[in-house]
C-alpha positions in Angstrom: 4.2 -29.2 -11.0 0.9 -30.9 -11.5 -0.1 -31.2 -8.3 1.2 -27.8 -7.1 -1.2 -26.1 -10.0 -3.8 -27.8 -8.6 -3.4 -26.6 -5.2 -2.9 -23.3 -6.3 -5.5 -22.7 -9.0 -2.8 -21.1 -11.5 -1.8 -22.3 -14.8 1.9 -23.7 -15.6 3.0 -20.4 -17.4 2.5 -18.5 -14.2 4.2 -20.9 -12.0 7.0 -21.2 -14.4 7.3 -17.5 -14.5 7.3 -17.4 -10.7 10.2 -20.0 -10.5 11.8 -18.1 -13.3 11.9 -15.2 -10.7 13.5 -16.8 -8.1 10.6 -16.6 -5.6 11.9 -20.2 -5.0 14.4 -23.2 -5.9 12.8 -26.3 -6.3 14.6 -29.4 -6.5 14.9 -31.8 -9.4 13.6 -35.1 -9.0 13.4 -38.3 -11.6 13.5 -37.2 -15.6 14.5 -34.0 -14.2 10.7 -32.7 -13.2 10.2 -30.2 -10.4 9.7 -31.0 -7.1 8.6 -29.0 -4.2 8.3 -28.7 -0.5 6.0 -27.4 1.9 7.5 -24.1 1.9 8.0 -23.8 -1.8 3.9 -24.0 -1.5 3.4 -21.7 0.9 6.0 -19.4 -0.9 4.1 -19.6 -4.4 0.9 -19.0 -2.8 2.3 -15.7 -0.8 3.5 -14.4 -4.1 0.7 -14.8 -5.9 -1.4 -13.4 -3.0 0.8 -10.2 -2.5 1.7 -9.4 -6.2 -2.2 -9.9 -6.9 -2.8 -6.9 -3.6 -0.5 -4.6 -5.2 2.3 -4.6 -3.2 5.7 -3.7 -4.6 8.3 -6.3 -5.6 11.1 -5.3 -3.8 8.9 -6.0 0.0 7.3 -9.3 -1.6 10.8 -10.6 -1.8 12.0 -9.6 1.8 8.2 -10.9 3.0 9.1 -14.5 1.0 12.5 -14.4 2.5 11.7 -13.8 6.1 9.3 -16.1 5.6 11.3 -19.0 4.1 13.0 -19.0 7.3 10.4 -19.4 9.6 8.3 -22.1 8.0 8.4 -25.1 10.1 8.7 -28.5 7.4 5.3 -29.9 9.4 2.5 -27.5 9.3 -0.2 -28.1 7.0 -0.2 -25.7 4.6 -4.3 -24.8 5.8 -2.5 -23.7 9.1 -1.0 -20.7 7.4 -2.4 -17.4 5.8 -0.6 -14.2 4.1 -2.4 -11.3 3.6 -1.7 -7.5 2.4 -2.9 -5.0 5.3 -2.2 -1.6 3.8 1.4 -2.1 2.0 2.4 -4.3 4.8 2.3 -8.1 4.7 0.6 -10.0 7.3 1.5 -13.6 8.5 -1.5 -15.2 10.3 -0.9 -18.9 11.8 -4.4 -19.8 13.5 -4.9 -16.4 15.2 -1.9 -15.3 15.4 -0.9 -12.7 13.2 2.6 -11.0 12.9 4.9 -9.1 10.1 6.6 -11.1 7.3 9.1 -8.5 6.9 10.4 -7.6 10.3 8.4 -10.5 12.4 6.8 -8.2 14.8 3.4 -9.0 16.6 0.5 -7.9 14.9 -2.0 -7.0 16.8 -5.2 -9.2 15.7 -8.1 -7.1 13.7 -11.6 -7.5 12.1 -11.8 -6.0 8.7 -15.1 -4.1 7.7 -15.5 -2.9 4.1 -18.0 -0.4 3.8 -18.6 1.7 0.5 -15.5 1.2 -0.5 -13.5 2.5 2.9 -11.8 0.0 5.0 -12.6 0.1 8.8 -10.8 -1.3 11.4 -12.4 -2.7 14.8 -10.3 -4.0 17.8 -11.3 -7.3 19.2 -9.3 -8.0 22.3 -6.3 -6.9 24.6 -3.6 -6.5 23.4 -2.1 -8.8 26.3 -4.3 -11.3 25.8 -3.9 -11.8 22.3 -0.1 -12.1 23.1 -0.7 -14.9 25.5 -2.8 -17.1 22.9 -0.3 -16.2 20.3 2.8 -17.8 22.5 0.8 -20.4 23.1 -0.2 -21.6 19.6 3.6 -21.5 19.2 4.1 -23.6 22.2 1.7 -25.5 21.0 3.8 -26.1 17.8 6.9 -26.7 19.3 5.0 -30.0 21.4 3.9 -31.2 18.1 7.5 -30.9 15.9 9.9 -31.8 19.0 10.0 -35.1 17.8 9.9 -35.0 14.0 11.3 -31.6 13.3 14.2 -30.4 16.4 15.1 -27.1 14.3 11.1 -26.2 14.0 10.6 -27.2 17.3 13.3 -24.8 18.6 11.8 -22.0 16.7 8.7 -22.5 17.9 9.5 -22.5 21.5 11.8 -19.2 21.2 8.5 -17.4 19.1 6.5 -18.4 22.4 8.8 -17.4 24.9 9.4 -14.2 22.7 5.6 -13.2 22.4 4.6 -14.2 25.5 3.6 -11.3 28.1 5.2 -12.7 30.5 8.2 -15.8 31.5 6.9 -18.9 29.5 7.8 -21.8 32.2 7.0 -24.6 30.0 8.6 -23.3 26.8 12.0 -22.3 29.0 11.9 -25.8 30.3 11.1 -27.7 26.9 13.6 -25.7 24.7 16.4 -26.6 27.5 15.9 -30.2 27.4 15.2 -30.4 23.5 18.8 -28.4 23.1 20.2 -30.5 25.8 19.3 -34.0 24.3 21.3 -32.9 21.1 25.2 -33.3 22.2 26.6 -30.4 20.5 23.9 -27.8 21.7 24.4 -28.3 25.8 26.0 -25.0 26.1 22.3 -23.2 24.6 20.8 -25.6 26.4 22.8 -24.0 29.5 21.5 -20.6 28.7 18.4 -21.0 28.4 18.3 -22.2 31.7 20.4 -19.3 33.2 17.9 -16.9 31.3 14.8 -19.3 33.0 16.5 -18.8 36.4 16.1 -15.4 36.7 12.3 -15.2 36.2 11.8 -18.5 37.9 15.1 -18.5 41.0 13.3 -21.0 43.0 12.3 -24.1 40.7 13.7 -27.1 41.4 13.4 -28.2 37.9 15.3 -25.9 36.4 18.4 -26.8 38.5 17.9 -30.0 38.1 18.1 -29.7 34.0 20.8 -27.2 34.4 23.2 -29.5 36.9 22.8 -32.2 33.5 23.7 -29.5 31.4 26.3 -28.3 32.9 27.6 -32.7 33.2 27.3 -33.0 30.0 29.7 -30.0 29.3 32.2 -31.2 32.1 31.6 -28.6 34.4 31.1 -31.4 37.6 31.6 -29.0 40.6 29.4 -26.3 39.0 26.7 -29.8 38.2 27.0 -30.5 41.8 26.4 -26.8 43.5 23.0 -26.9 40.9 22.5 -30.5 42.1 22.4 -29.2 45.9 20.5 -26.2 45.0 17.6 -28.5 43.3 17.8 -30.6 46.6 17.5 -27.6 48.9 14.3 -26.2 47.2 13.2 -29.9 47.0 14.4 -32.5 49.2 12.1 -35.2 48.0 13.5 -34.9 44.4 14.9 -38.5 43.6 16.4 -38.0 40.6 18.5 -34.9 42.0 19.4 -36.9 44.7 20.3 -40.4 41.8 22.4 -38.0 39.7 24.1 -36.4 42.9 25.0 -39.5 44.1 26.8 -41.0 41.1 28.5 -37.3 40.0 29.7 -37.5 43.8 31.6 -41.2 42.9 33.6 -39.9 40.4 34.5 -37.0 42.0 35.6 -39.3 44.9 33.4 -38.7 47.7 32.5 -42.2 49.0 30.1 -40.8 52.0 28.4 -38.3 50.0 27.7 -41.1 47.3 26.1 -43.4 50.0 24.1 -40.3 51.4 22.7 -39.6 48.6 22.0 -42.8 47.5 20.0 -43.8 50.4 18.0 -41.0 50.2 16.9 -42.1 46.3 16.1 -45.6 47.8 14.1 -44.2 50.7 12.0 -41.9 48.1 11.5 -44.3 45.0 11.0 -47.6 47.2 
């Protein structure tokens, strides 16, 4: 509680009162004192920021809910700003900037106060603001894959939903993070359908998608993606490694050896 009043600039009363609200649920740690996490922070701080702009209860609740949801556990709490545009609520992570209550893209604006009147100036294309912003999330996903999966996951499907146009590297990331967890092959699978049909020709994605579809049993669909990779890109060795051993156990001896050979000739 100390350290969160603090960071915060508020006295105890006020925080207590907040908790008292139920803007959030800390945990109880040793000789039952408060503890709180990285959300709890940023939830406080939103609260205090919104009810402080005027804007009424009932949306400062749905703004902290939405937003409880989306909060990654790694981001620094510097990396995230709530504001009050209007009687709307305003999310800004670097420079992106989207809706707390329904999560839709903002688009990005410099605020001018002059006598009183607030003016509102455009500073770039719409599009191009939407690329950035699906790349800042990209950009998150890459730093939580390995210390935070479900943040990671989020972050991927904010970029590929923001982005302007098919996000390659986010498709291809958020298929292989999904497909590395046992139980989450089958997303892992559509996400690599839903690639495909921007992207038909990439030998990549059949590649991931023929060890998707292994690891969900589903051999002589894995082969047919196997040969698909191999017929975009006949110098892919580990089409042709994988190929090789899925045609053993399905019992073809020559194909095996074919493919095989061809791994040698390419990695040696």
């Amino acid at each position: 509680m100390r350290e969160l009043q603090g960071m915060l600039g508020v006295s105890r009363s006020v925080l207590s009162g907040l908790v008292a609200a139920g803007f959030v649920t800390p945990a109880r740690g040793q000789r039952n004192a408060w503890r709180f996490t990285f959300q709890d922070a940023v939830l406080l701080r939103t609260a205090l920021q919104l009810r402080a702009a005027r804007i009424p209860p009932r949306k400062i609740i749905a703004a902290l809910s939405r937003l409880r949801e989306a909060l990654p556990d790694q981001l620094p709490l510097t990396g995230i700003r709530v504001s009050a545009v209007g009687n709307d609520v305003a999310v800004r992570t670097g420079p992106s900037q989207w809706d707390a209550v329904t999560g839709q893209l903002l688009l990005d604006f410099e605020v001018a106060e002059i006598k009183g009147d607030v003016v509102f100036l455009d500073t770039a294309p719409a599009r191009r603001k939407s690329e950035r912003q699906a790349g800042e999330w990209y950009d998150l996903g890459e730093q939580l894959r390995t210390s935070d999966v479900d943040g990671a996951e989020q972050a991927y499907r904010k970029a590929i939903e923001l982005s302007p146009r098919p996000l390659y590297a986010a498709y291809v990331d958020l298929g292989v993070l999904l497909c590395e967890l046992e139980a989450r092959c089958k997303d892992a699978l559509h996400v690599f359908d839903e690639a495909l049909i921007h992207f038909p020709d990439d030998a990549v994605l059949h590649f991931n998608r023929a060890i998707a579809l292994e690891d969900l049993g589903r051999d002589e669909d894995a082969e047919r993606s196997y040969q698909r990779c191999l017929e975009i890109d006949p110098a892919h060795a580990d089409a042709h490694h994988n190929l090789a051993i899925l045609l053993e156990k399905r019992g073809d001896p020559q194909g095996l050896l074919r493919h095989l050979n061809a791994y040698r000739r390419l990695t040696t």
